[in-house]
TORVO-134589 format. One record per atom (N, C-alpha, C): residue number from 1; residue in three letters; atom name; x, y, z. Coordinates in steps of 0.02 Angstrom, whole numbers, m for minus. Layout:
REM residues N
{nr->NUM; rest->ALA; atom->CA; X->X; Y->Y; Z->Z}
...
REM end
This chain:
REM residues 91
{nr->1; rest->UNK; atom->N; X->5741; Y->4457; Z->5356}
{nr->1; rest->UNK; atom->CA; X->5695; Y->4464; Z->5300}
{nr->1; rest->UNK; atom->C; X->5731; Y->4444; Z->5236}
{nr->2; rest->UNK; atom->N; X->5693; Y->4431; Z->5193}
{nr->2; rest->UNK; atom->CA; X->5716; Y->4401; Z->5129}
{nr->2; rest->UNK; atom->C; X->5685; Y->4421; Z->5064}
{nr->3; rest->UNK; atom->N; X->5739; Y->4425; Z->5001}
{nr->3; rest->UNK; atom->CA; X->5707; Y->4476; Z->4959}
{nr->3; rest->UNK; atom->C; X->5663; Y->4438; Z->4926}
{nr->4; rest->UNK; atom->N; X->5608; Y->4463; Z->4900}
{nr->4; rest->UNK; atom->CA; X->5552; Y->4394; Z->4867}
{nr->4; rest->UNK; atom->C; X->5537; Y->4474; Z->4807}
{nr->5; rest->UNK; atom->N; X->5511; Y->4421; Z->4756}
{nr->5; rest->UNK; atom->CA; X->5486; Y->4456; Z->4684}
{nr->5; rest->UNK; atom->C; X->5419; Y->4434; Z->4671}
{nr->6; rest->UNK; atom->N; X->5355; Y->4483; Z->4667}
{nr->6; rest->UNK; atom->CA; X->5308; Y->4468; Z->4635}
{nr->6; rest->UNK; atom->C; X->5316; Y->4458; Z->4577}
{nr->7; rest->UNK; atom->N; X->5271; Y->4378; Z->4595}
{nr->7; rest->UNK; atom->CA; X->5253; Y->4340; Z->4515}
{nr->7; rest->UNK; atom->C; X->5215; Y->4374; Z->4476}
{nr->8; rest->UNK; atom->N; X->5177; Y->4431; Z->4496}
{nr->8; rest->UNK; atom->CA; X->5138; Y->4448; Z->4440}
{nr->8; rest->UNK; atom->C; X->5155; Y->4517; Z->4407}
{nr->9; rest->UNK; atom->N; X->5186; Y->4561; Z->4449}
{nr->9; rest->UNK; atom->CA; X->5202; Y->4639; Z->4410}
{nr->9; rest->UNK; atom->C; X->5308; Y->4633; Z->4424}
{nr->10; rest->UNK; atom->N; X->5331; Y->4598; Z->4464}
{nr->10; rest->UNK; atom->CA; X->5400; Y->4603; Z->4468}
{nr->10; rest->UNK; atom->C; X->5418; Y->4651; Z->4532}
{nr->11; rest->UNK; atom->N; X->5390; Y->4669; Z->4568}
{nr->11; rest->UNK; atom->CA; X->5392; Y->4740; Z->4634}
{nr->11; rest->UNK; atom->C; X->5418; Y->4687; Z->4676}
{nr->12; rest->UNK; atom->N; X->5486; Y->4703; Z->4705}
{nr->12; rest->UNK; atom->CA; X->5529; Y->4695; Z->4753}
{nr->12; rest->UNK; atom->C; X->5513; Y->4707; Z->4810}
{nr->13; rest->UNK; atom->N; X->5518; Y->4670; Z->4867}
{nr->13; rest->UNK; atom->CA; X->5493; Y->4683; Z->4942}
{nr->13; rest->UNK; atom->C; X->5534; Y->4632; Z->4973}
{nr->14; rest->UNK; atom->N; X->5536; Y->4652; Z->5034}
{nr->14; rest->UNK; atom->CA; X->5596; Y->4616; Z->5079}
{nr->14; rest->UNK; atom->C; X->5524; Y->4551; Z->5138}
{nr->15; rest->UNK; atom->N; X->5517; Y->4505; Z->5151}
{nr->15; rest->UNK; atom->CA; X->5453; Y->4482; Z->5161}
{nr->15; rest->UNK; atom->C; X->5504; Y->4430; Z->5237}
{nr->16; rest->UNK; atom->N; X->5451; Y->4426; Z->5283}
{nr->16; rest->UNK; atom->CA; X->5478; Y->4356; Z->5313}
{nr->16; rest->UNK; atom->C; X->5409; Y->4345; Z->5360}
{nr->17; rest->UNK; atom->N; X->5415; Y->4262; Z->5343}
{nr->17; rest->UNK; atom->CA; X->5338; Y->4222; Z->5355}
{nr->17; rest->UNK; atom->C; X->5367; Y->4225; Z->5471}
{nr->18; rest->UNK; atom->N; X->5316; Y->4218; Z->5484}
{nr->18; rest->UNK; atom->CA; X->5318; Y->4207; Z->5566}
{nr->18; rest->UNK; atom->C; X->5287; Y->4152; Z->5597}
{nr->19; rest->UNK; atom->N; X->5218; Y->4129; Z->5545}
{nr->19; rest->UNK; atom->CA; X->5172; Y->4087; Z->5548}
{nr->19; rest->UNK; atom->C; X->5150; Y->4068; Z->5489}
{nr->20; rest->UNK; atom->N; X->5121; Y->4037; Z->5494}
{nr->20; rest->UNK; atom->CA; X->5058; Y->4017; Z->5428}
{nr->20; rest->UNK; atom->C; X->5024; Y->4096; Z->5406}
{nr->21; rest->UNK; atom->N; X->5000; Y->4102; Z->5453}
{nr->21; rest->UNK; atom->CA; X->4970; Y->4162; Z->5449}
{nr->21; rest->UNK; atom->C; X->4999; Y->4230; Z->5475}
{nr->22; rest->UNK; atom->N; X->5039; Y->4244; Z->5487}
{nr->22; rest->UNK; atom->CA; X->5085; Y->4302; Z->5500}
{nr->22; rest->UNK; atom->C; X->5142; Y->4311; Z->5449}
{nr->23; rest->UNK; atom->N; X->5153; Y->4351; Z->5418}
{nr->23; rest->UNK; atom->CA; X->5174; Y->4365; Z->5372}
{nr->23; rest->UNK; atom->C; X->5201; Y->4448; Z->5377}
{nr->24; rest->UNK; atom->N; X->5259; Y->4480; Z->5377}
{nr->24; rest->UNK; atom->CA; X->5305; Y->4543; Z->5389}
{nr->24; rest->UNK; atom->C; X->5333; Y->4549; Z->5304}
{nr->25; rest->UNK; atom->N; X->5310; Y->4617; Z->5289}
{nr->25; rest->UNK; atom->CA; X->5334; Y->4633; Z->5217}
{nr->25; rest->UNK; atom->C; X->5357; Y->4705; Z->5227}
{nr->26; rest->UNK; atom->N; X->5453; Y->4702; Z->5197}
{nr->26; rest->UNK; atom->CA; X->5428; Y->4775; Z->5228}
{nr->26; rest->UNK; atom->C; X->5456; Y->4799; Z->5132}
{nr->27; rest->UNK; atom->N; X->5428; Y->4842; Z->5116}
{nr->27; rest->UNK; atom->CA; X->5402; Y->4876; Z->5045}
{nr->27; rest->UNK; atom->C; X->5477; Y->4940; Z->5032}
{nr->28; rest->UNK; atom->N; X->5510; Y->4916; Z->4989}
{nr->28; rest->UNK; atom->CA; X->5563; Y->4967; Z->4967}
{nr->28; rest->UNK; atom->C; X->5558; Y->5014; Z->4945}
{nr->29; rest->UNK; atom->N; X->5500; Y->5032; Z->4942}
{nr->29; rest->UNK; atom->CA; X->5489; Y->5091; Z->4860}
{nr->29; rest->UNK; atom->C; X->5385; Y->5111; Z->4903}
{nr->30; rest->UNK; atom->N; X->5365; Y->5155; Z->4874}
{nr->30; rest->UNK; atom->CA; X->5299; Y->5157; Z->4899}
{nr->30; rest->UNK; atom->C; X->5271; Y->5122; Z->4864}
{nr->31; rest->UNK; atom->N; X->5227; Y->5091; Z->4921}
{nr->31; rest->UNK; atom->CA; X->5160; Y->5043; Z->4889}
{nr->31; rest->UNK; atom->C; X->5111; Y->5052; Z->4827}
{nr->32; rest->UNK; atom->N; X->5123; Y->5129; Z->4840}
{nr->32; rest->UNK; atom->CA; X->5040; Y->5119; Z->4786}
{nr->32; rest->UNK; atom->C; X->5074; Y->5164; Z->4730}
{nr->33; rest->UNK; atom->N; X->5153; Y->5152; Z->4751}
{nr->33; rest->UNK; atom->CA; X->5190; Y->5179; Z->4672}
{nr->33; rest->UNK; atom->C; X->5216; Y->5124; Z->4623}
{nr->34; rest->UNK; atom->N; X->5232; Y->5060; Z->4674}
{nr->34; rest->UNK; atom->CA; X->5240; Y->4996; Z->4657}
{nr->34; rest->UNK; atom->C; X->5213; Y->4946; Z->4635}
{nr->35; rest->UNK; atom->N; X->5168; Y->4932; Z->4655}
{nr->35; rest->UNK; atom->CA; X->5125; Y->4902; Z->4652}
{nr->35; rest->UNK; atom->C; X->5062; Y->4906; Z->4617}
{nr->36; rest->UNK; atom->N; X->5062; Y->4879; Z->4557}
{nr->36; rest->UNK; atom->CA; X->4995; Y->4904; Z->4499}
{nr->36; rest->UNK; atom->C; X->4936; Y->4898; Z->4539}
{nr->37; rest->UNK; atom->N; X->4902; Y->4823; Z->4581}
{nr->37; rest->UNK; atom->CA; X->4849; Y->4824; Z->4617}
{nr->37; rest->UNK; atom->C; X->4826; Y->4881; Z->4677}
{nr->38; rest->UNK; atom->N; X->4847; Y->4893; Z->4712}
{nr->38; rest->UNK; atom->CA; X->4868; Y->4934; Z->4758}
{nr->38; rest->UNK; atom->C; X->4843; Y->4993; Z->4716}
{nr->39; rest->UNK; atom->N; X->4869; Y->5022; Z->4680}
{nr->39; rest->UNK; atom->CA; X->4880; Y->5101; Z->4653}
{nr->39; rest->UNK; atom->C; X->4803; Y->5089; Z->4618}
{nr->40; rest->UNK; atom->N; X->4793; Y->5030; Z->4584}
{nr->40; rest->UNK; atom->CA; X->4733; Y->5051; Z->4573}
{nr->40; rest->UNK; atom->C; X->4666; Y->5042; Z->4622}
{nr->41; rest->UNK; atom->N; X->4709; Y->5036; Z->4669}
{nr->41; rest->UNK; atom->CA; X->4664; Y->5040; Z->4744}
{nr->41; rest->UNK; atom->C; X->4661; Y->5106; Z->4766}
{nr->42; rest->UNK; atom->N; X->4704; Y->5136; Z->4751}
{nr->42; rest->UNK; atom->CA; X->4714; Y->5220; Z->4797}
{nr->42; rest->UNK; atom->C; X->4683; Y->5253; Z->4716}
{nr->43; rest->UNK; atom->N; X->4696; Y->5229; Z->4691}
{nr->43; rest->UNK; atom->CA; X->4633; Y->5278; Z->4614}
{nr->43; rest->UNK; atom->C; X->4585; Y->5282; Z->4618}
{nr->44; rest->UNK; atom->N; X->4554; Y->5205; Z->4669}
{nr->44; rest->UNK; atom->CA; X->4478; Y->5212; Z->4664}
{nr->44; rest->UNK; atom->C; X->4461; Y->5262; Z->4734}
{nr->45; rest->UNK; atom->N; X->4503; Y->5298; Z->4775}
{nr->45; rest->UNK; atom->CA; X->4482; Y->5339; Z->4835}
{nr->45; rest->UNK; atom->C; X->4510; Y->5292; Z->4880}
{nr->46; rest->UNK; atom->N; X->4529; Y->5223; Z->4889}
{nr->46; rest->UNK; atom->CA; X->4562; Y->5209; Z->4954}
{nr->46; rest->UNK; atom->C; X->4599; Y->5227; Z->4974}
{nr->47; rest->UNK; atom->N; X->4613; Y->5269; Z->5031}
{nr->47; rest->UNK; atom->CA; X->4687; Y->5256; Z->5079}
{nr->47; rest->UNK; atom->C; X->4720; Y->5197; Z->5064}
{nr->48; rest->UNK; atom->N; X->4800; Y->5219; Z->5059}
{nr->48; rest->UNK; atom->CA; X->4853; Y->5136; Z->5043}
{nr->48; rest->UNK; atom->C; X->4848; Y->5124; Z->5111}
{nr->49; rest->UNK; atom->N; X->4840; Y->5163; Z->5163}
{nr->49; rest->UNK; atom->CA; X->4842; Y->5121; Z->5239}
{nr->49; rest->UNK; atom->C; X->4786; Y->5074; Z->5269}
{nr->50; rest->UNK; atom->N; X->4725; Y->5107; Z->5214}
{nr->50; rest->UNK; atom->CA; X->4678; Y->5047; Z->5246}
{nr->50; rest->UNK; atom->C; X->4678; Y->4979; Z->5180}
{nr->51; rest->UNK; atom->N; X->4708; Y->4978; Z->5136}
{nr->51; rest->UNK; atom->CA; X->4714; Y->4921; Z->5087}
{nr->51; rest->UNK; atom->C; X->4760; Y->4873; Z->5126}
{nr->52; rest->UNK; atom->N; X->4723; Y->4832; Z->5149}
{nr->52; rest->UNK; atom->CA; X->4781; Y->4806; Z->5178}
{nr->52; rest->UNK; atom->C; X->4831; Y->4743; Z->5131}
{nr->53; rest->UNK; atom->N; X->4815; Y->4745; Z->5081}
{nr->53; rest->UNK; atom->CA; X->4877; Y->4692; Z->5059}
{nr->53; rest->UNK; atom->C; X->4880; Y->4683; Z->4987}
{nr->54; rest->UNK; atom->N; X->4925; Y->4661; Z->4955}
{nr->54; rest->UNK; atom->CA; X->4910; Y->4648; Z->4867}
{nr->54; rest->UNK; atom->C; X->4897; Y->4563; Z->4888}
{nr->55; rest->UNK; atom->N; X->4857; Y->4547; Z->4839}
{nr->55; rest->UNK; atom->CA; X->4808; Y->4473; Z->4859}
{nr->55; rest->UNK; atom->C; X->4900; Y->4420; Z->4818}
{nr->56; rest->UNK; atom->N; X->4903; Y->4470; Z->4763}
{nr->56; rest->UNK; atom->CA; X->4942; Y->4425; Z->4716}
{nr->56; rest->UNK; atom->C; X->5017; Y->4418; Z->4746}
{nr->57; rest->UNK; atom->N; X->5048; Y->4478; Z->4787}
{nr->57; rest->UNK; atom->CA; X->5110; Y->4486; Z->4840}
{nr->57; rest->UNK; atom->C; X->5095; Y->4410; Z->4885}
{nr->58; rest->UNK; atom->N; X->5030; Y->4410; Z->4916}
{nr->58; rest->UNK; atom->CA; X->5036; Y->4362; Z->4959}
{nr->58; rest->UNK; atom->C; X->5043; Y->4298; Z->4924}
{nr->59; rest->UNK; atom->N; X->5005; Y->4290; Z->4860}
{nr->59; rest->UNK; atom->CA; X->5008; Y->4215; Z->4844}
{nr->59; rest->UNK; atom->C; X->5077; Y->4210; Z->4845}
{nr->60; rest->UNK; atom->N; X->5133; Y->4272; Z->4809}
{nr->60; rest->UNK; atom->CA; X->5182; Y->4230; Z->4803}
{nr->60; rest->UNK; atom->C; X->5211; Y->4213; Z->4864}
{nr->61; rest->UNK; atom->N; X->5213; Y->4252; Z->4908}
{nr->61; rest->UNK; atom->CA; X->5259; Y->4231; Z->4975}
{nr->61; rest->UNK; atom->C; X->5225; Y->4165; Z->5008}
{nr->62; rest->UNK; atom->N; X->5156; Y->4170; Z->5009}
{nr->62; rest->UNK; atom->CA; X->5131; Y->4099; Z->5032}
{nr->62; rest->UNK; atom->C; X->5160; Y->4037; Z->4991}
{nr->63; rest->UNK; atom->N; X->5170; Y->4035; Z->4910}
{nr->63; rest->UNK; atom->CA; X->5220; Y->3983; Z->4869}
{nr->63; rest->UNK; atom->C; X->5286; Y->3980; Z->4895}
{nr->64; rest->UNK; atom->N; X->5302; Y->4027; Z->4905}
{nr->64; rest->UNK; atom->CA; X->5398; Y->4020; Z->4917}
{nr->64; rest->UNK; atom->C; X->5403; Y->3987; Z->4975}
{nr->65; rest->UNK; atom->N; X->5327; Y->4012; Z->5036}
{nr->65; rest->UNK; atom->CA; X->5341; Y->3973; Z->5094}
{nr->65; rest->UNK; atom->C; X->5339; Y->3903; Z->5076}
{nr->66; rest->UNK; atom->N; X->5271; Y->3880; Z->5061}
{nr->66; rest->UNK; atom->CA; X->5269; Y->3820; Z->5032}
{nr->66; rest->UNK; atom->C; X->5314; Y->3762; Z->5003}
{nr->67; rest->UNK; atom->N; X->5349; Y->3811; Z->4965}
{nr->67; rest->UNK; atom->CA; X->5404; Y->3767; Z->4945}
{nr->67; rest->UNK; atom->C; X->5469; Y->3764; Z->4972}
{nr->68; rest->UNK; atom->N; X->5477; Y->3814; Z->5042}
{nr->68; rest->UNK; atom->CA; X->5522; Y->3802; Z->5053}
{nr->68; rest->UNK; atom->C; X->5569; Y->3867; Z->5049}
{nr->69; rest->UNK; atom->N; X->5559; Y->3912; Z->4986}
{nr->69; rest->UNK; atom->CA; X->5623; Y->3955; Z->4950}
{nr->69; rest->UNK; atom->C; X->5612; Y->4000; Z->5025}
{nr->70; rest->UNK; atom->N; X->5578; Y->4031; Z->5071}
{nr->70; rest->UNK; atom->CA; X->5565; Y->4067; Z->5102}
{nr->70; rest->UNK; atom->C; X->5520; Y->4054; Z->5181}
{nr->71; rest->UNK; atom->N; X->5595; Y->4032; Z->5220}
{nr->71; rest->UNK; atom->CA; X->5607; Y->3985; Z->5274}
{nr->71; rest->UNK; atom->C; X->5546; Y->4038; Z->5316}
{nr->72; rest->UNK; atom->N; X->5497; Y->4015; Z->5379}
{nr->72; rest->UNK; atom->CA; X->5492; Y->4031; Z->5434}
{nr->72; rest->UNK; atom->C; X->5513; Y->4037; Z->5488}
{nr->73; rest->UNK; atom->N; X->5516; Y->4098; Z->5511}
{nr->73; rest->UNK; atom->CA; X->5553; Y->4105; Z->5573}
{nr->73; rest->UNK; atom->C; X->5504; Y->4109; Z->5620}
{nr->74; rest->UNK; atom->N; X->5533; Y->4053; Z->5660}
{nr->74; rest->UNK; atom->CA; X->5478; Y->4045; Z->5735}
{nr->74; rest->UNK; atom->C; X->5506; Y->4069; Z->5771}
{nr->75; rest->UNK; atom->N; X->5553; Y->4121; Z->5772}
{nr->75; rest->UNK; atom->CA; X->5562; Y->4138; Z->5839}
{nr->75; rest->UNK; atom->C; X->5505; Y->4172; Z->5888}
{nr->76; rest->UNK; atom->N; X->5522; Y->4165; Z->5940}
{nr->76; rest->UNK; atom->CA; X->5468; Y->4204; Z->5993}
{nr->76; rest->UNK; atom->C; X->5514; Y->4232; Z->6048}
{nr->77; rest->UNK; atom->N; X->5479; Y->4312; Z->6054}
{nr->77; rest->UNK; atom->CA; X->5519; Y->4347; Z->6106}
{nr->77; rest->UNK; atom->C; X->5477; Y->4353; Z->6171}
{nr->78; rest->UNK; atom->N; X->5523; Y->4346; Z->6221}
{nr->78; rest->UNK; atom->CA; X->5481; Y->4328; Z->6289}
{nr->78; rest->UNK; atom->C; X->5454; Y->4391; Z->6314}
{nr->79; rest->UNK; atom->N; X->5408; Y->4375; Z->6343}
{nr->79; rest->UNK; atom->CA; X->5363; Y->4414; Z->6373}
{nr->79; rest->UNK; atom->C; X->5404; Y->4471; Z->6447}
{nr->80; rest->UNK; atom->N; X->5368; Y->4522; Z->6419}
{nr->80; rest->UNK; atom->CA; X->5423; Y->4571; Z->6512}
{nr->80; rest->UNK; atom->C; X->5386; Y->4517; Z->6550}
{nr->81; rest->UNK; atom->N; X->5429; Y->4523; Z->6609}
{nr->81; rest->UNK; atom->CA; X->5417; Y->4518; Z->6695}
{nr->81; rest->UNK; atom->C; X->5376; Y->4585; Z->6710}
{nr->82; rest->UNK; atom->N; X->5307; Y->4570; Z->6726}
{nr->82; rest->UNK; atom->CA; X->5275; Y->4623; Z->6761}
{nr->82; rest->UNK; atom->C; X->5289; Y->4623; Z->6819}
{nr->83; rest->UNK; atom->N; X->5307; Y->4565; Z->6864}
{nr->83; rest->UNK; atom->CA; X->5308; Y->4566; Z->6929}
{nr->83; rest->UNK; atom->C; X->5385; Y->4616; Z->6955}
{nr->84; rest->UNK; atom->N; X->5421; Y->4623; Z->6916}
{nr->84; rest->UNK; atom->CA; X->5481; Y->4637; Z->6931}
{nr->84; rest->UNK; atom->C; X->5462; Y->4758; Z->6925}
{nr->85; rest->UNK; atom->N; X->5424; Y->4739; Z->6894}
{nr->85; rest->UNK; atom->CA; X->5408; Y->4838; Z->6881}
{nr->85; rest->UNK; atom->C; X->5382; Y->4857; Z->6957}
{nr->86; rest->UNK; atom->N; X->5392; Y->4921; Z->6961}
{nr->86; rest->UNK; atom->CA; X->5336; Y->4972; Z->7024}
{nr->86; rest->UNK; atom->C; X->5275; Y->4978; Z->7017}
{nr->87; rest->UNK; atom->N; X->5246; Y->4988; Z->7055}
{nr->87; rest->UNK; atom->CA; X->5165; Y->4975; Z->7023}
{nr->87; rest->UNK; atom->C; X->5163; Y->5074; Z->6975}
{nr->88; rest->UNK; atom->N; X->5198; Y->5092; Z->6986}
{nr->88; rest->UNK; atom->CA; X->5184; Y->5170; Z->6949}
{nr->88; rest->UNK; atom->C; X->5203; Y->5136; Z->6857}
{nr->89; rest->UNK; atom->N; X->5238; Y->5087; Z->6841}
{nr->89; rest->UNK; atom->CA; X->5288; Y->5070; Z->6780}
{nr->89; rest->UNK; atom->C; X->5220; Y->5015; Z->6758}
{nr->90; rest->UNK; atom->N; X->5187; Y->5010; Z->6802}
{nr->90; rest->UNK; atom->CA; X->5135; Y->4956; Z->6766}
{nr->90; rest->UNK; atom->C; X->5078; Y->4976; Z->6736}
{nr->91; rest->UNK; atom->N; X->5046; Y->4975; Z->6675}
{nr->91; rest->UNK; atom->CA; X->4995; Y->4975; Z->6627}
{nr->91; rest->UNK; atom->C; X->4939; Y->4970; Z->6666}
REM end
């Protein structure tokens, strides 16, 4: 993960892109203490767990991807072997 700065209030978060559309932010400080949008999300009665995102957090990490400052990681982790479990260990 990598440290990225909102362009619009300055709130620090550690962020790393996976996809275009997958995106991992993990938040140093609480969200809706950090974050001006957010907090005035939990003022109006939302839960911070169902807000799911600051619109302006994402533009910036979607720019940094864009340009580059804030590499994607494609990794992919392989899938278990189901065939290798007991049938009691299987889902």
């Amino acid at each position: 993960m990598q440290p990225v700065t909102c362009r619009t209030c300055g709130n620090r978060v550690l962020a790393e892109k996976h996809s275009e559309a997958h995106t991992s932010i993990q938040w140093l400080t609480d969200a809706a203490h950090a974050c001006p949008r957010i907090r005035n999300d939990t003022g109006a009665g939302h839960t911070p767990s169902w807000i799911p995102s600051c619109a302006d957090l994402r533009d910036t990490i979607d720019d940094l991807a864009r340009r580059g400052e804030l590499v994607t990681n494609r990794r992919s982790h392989p899938a278990a072997d189901l065939s290798t479990r007991s049938s009691h260990d299987r889902p």
